[in-house]
KOLMI-858184 format. One record per residue (C-alpha): residue number from 1; residue in three letters; x, y, z. Coordinates in steps of 0.2 Angstrom, whole numbers. Layout:
<sites>
NUM, ALA, X, Y, Z .
...
</sites>
This chain:
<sites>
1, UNK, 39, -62, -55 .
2, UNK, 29, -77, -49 .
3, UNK, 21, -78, -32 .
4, UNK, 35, -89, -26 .
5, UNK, 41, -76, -13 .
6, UNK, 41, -68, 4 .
7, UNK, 32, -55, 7 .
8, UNK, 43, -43, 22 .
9, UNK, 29, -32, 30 .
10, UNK, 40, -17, 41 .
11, UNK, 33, -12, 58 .
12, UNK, 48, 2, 58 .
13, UNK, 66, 0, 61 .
14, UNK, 80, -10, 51 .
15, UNK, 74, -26, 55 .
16, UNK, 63, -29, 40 .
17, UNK, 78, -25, 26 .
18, UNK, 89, -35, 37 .
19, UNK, 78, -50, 36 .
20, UNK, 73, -48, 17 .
21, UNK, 90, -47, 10 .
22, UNK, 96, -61, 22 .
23, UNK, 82, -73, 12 .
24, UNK, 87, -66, -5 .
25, UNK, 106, -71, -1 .
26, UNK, 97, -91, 3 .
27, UNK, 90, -86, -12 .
28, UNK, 73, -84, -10 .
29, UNK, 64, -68, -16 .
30, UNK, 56, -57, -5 .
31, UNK, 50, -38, -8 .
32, UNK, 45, -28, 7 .
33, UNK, 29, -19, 12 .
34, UNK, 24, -4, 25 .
35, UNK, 13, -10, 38 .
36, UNK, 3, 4, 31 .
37, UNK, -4, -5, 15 .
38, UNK, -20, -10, 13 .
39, UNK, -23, -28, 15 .
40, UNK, -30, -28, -3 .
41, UNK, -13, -27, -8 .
42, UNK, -7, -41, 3 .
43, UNK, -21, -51, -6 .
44, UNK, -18, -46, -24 .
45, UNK, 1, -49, -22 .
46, UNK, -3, -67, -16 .
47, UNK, 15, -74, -8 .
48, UNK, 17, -89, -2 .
49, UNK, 21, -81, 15 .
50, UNK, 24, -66, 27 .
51, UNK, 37, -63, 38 .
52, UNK, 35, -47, 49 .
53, UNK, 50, -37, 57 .
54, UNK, 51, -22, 68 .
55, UNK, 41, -11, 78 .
56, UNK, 43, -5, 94 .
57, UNK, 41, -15, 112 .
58, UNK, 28, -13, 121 .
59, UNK, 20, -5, 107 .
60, UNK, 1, -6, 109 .
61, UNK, -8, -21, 100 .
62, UNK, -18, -10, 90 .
63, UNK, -2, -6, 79 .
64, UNK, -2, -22, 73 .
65, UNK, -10, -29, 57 .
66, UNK, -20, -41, 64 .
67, UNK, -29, -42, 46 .
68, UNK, -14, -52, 39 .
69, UNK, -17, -67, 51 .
70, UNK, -33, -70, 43 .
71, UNK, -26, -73, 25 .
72, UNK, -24, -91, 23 .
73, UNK, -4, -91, 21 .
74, UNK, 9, -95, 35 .
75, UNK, 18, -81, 44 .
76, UNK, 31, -76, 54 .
77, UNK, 34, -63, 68 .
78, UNK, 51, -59, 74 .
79, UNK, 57, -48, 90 .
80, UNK, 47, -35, 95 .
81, UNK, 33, -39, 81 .
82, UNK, 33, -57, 90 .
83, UNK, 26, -47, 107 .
84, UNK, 15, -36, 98 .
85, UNK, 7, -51, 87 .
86, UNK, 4, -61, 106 .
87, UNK, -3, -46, 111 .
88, UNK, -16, -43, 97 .
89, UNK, -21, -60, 99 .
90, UNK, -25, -58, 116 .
91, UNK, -10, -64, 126 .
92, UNK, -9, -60, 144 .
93, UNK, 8, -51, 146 .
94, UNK, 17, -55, 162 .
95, UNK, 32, -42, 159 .
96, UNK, 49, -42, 154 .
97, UNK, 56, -60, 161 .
98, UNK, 74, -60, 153 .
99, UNK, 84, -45, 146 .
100, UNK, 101, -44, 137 .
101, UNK, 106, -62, 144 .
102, UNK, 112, -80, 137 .
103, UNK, 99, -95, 140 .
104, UNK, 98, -114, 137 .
105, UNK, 86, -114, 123 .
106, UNK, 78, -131, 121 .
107, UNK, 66, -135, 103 .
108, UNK, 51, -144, 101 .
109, UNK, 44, -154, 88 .
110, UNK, 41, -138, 73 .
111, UNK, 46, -138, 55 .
112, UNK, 56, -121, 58 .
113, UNK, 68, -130, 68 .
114, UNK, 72, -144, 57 .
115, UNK, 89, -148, 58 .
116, UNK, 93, -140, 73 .
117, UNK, 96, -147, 90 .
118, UNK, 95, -136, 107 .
119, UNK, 111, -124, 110 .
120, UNK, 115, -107, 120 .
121, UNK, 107, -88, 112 .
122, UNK, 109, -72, 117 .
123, UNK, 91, -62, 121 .
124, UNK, 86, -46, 120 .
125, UNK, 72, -46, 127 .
126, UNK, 59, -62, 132 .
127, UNK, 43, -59, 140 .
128, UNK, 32, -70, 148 .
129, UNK, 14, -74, 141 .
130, UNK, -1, -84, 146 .
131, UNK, -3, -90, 128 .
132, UNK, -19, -86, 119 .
133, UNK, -30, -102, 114 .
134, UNK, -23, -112, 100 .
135, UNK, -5, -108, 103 .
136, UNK, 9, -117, 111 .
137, UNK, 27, -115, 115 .
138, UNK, 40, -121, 100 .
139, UNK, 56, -116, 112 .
140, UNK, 58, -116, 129 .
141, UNK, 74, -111, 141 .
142, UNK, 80, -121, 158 .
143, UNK, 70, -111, 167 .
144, UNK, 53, -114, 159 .
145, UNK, 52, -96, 147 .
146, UNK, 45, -97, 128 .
147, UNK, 53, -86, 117 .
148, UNK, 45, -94, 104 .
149, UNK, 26, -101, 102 .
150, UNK, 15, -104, 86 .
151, UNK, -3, -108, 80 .
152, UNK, -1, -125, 70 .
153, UNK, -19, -125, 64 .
154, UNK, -15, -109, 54 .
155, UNK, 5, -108, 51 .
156, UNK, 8, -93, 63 .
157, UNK, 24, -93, 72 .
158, UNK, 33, -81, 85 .
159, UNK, 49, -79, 89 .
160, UNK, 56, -65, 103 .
161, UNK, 72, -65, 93 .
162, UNK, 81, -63, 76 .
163, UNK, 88, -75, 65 .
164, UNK, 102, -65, 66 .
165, UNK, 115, -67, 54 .
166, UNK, 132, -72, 62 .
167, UNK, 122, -86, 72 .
168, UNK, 124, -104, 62 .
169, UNK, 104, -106, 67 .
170, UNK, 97, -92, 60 .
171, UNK, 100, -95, 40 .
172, UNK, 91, -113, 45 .
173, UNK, 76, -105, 51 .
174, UNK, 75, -94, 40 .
175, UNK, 76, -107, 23 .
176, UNK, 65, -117, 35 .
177, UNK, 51, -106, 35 .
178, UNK, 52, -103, 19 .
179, UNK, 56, -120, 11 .
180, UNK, 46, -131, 23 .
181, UNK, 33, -118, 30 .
182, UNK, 29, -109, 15 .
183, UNK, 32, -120, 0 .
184, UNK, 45, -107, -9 .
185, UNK, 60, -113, -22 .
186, UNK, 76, -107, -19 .
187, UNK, 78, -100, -37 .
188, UNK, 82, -80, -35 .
189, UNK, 97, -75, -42 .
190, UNK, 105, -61, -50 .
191, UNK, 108, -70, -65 .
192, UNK, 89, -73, -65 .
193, UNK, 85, -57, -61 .
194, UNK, 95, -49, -75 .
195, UNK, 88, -60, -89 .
196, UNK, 72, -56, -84 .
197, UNK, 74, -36, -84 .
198, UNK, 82, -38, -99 .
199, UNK, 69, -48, -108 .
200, UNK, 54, -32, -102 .
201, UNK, 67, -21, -105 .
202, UNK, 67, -26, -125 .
203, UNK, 48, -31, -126 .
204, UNK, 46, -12, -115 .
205, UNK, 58, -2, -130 .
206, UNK, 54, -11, -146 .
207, UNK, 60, -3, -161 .
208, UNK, 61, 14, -152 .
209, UNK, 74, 22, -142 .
210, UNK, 80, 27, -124 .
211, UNK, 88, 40, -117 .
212, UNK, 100, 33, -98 .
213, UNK, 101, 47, -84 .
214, UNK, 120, 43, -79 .
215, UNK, 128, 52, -62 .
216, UNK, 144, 42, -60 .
217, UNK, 139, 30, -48 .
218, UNK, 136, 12, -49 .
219, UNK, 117, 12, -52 .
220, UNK, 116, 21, -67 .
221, UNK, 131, 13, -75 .
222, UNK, 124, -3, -71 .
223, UNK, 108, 2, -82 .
224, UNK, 118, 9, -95 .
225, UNK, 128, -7, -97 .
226, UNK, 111, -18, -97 .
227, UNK, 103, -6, -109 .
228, UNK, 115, -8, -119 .
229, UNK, 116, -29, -119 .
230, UNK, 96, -26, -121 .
231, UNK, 94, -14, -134 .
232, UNK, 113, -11, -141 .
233, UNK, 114, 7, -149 .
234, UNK, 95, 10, -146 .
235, UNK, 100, 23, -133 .
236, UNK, 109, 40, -127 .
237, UNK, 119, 41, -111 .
238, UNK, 115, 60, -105 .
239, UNK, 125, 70, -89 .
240, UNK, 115, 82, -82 .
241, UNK, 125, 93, -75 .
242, UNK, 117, 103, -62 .
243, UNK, 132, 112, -53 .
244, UNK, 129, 101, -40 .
245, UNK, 142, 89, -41 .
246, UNK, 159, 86, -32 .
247, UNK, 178, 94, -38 .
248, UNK, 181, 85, -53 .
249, UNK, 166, 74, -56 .
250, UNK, 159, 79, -73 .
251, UNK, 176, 73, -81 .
252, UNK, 179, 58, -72 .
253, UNK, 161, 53, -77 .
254, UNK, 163, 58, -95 .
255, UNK, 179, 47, -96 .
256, UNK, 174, 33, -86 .
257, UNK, 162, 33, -99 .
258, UNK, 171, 33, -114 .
259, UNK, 187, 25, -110 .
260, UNK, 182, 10, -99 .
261, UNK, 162, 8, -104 .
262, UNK, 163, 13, -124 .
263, UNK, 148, 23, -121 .
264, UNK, 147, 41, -125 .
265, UNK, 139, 52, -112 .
266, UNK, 130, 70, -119 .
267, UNK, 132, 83, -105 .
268, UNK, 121, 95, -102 .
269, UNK, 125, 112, -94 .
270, UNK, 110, 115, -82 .
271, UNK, 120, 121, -67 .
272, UNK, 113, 141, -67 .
273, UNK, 95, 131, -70 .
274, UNK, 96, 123, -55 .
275, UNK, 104, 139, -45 .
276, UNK, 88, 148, -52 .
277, UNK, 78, 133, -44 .
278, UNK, 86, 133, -26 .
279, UNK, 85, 151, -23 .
280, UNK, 79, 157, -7 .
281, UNK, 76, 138, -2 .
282, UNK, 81, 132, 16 .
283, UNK, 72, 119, 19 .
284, UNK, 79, 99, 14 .
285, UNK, 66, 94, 8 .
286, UNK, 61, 107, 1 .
287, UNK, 79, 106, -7 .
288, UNK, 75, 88, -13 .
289, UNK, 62, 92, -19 .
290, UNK, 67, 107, -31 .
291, UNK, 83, 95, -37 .
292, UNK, 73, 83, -43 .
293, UNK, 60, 92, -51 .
294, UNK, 71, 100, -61 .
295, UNK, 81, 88, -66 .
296, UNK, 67, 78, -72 .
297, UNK, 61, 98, -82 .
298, UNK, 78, 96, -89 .
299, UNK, 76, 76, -96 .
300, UNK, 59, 78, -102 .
301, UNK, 66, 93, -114 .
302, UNK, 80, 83, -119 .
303, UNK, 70, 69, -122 .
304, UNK, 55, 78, -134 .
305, UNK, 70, 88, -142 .
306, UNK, 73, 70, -148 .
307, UNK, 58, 65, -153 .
308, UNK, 64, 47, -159 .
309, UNK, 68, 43, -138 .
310, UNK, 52, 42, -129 .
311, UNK, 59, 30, -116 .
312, UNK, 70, 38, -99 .
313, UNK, 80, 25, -90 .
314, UNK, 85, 31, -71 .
315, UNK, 95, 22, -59 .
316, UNK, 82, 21, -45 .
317, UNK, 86, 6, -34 .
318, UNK, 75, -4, -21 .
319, UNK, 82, 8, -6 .
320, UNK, 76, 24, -15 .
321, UNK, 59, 16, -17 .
322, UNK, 58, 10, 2 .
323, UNK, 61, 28, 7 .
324, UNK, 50, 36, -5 .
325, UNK, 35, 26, 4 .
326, UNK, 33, 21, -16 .
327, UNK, 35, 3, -13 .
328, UNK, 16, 2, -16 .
329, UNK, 4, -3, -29 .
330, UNK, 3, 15, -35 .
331, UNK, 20, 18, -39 .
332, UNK, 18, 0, -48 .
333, UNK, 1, 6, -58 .
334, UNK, 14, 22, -63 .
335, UNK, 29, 13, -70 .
336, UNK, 18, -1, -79 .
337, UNK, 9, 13, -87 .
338, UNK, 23, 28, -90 .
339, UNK, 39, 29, -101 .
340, UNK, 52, 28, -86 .
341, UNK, 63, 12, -87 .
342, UNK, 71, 6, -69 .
343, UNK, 81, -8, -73 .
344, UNK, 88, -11, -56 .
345, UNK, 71, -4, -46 .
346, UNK, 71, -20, -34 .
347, UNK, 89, -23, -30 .
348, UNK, 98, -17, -14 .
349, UNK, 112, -6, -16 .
350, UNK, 126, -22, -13 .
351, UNK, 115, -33, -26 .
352, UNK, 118, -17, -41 .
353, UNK, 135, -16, -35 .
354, UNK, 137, -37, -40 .
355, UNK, 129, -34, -54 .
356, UNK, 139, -20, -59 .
357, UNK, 154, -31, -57 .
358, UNK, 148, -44, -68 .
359, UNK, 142, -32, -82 .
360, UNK, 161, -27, -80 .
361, UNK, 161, -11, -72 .
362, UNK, 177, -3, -64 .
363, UNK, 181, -5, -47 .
364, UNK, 180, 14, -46 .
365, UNK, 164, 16, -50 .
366, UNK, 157, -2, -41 .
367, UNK, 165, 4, -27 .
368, UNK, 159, 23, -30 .
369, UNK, 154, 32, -12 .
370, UNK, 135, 35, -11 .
371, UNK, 131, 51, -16 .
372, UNK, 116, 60, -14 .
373, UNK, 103, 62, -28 .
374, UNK, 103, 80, -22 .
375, UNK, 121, 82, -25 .
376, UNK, 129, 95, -14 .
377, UNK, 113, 102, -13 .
378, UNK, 109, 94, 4 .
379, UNK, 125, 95, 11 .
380, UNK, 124, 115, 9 .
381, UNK, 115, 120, 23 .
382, UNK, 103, 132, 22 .
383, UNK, 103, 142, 6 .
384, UNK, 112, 135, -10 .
385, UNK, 123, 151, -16 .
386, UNK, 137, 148, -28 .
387, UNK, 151, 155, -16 .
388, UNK, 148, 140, -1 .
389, UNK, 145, 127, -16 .
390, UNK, 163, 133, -22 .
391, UNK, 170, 132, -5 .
392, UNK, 160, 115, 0 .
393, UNK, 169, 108, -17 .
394, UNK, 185, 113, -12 .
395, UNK, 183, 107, 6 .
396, UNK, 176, 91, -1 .
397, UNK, 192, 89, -11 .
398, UNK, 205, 93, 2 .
399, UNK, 198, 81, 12 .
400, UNK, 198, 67, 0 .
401, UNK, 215, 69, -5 .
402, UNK, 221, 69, 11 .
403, UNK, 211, 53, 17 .
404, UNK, 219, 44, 0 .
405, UNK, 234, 47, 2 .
406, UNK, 234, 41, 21 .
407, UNK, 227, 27, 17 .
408, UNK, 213, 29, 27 .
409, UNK, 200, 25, 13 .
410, UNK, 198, 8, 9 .
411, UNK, 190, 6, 28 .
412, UNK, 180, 20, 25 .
413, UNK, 161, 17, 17 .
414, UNK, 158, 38, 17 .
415, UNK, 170, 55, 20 .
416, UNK, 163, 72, 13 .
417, UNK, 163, 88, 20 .
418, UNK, 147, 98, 24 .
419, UNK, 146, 118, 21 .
420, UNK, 134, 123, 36 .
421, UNK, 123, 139, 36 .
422, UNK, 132, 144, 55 .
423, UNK, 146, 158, 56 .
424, UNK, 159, 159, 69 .
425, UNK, 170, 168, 76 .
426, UNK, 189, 169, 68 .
427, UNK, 207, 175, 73 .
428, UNK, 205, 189, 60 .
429, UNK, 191, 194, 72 .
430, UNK, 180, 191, 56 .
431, UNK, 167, 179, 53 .
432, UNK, 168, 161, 41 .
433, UNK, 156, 147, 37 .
434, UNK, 160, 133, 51 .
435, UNK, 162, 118, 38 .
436, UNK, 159, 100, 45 .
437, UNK, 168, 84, 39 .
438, UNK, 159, 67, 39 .
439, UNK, 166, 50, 38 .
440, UNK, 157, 34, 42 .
441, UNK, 161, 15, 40 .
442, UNK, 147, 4, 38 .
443, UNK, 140, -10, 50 .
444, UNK, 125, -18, 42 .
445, UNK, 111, -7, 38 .
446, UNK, 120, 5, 50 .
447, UNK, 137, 15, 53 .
448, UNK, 148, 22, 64 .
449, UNK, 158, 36, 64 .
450, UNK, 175, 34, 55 .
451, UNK, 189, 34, 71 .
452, UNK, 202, 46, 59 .
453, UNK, 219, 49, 68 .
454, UNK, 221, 67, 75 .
455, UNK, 235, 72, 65 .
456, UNK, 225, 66, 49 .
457, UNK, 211, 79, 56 .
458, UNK, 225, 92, 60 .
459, UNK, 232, 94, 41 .
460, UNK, 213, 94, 35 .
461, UNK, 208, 109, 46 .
462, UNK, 225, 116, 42 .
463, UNK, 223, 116, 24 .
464, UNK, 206, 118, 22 .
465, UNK, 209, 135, 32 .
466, UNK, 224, 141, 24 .
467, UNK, 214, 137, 6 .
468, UNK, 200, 139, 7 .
469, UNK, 191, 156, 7 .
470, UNK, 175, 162, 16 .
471, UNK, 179, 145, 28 .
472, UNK, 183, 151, 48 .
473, UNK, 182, 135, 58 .
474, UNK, 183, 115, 54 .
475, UNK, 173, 104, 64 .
476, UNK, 172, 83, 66 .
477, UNK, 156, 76, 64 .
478, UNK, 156, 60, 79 .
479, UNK, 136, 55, 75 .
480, UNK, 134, 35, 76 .
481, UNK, 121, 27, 69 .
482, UNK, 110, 27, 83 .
483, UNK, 105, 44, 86 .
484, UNK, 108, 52, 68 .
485, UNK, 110, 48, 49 .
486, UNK, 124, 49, 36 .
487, UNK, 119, 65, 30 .
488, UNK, 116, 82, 35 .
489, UNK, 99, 85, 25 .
</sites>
């Protein structure tokens, strides 16, 4: 990848990920970097600009980054990094002057606004500023406020809002900035990307082999496929199954595989290894953890057991690497320098899912719900014994079954049950696992919970009740996105 990109610098929040993947769909690359990083790292990945997104208002102008205003390249500050890059210049704040309110916005003369003439926006938040020295306003309202303002002599713009996505201005401003601003070609695609990957991919594997970590989902299926186009018979498609998995799951995989890729999967039994692994573990992370160390135990000895398939291929996508914080030079100095192929590592989760689809995966498995690395793992609560993973599977199944054949599904993007580690009370005055059901549609990068009809709910908590043992109350989990996450753990 050359340097024709934007770099995304995160000050917390989704604001960053919404704003990359808005520039990749203009097609312009961008990859995204924790306001964490070393400045040396801004340097030595040189892009042509930097667009920050996030943080907190009225966060203190310390958290800011001020080092990456002094690098030489354009940049752009949206929302509540807008206040805070003001501030760490030296702004003289004079409050809050418009909250949650439509205004009159009126341009001036700026290359970010090319194309566009004055129209009404809704604000979140403007706040008034005494501008520091070599600023000026490049928008203004009726009533004289600037929610945006920029430093022509070194490319820095500010603006108190978002491009958001549903506004006809925002994908303008966007390419603007990095068209006009920063000099970038509109050249990302998938198609691009792929042919790349798949270029590394056979220089990476020469005349060796690989062996591809499937699960089922769309991730690793769409490495499989591009392994395949890369390599052709150079590689082994292995399950590892860790007793971790949903009612059902190992043999849909294994035919998915078969009957609609062509490719034949190797399962391996590891479930009572990682049983052994979780024991007396309680904490999620702790959970995580123990998961994925042994699954990687387990592919290592598959792996030197071959001898001739040094390479492991995993499905790891741009999302996994965002939360891992490993979106940094050392995970980058790791991969270039190790064995492990990750042929989708910089894509978004809707990007693999296109890509899937052109490589000509099912729709079951382009569509596949997200599921956890961890499996059930982290949505057993508290210790992982075989009896609540039995009970969590048939839970999980009763609930699916029901929600499919109500129809309820295609408007859902999640729905699992959780076994959780509390007891109640039940009419046999006896006490059962209280088991949680989850479903959630999404909206952007956040969700709400799914509104199920009660009767739907009803013949779950009936069922799930009358069939499944060591179960002895059903609850409904109403979380949105503001106050939790998807999961449990």
């Amino acid at each position: 990848m050359t340097n024709d990109f934007i770099l995304v610098l995160d000050l917390g929040g989704p604001e960053a990920i919404q704003m990359a993947r808005k520039l990749r769909c203009q097609h312009y690359y961008t990859e995204i970097i924790s306001r964490r990083a070393d400045i040396g790292l801004f340097r030595r990945k040189s892009p042509r600009g930097i667009l920050i997104a996030g943080g907190e208002d009225g966060a203190a102008a310390s958290a800011f980054p001020r080092a990456v205003l002094s690098l030489g390249i354009p940049v752009l500050a949206l929302g509540g990094a807008a206040r805070m890059l003001a501030a760490a210049e030296g702004a003289q704040s004079e409050g809050v002057l418009l909250r949650e309110s439509a205004a009159q916005i009126t341009f001036q003369p700026c290359p970010l606004f090319d194309g566009l003439t004055g129209s009404d926006r809704y604000f979140t938040r403007v706040d008034g500023f005494a501008l520091p020295e070599g600023y000026q306003p490049i928008a203004t309202t009726l009533d004289g406020l600037v929610p945006a303002f920029a430093d022509f002599g070194r490319s820095l713009y500010a603006l108190q809002f978002y491009a958001e996505s549903n506004d006809p201005d925002g994908a303008t401003m966007l390419s603007n900035f990095a068209e006009k601003i920063c000099g970038c070609t509109p050249m990302w695609t998938l198609e691009n990307y792929v042919d790349e990957e798949l270029r590394f991919i056979r220089e990476r594997v020469g005349d060796k082999r690989a062996v591809v970590a499937v699960s089922g989902g769309v991730d690793s299926a769409a490495c499989a496929l591009l392994m395949r186009r890369a390599v052709g018979d150079a590689m082994t498609c292995v399950l590892v199954d860790n007793g971790l998995l949903r009612e059902g799951e190992t043999d849909r995989v294994l035919n998915t595989y078969k009957y609609d890729l062509g490719l034949d999967v190797t399962r391996i039994d590891a479930g009572r290894r990682f049983l052994d692994r979780l024991k007396g573990l309680t904490e999620p992370l702790e959970k995580h953890r123990a998961v994925h160390d042994e699954f990687i135990n387990v592919l290592s000895e598959y792996t030197a057991s071959r001898g001739d398939a040094p390479f492991l291929v995993k499905g790891t996508i741009y999302s996994d690497l965002l939360a891992s914080g490993a979106s940094d030079e050392a995970y980058a100095r790791n991969f270039d320098s190790g064995l492990v192929l990750e042929p989708v590592r910089m894509l978004f989760k809707d990007e693999v899912r296109q890509v899937g689809q052109a490589l000509g995966l099912p729709e079951s498995v382009v569509g596949r719900q997200p599921f956890p690395a961890p499996g059930l793992a982290v949505r057993c609560c508290g210790e992982v014994t075989e009896g609540k993973l039995e009970a969590l599977r048939k839970a999980d199944g009763i609930l699916r079954e029901v929600i499919l054949e109500a129809g309820q599904g295609k408007r859902l993007s999640q729905y699992f049950a959780v076994m959780t580690d509390t007891r109640a009370l039940t009419a046999q005055e006896g006490f059962g696992w209280v088991c949680a059901l989850r479903a959630v549609t999404e909206q952007g990068t956040g969700f709400t919970p799914g509104k199920l009809p009660y009767d739907l709910l009803d013949r779950v908590g009936e069922r799930i009740l009358g069939e499944v043992p060591g179960v002895g109350r059903v609850v409904y989990d109403i979380s949105g996105g503001a106050r939790g996450a998807v999961e449990w753990e």
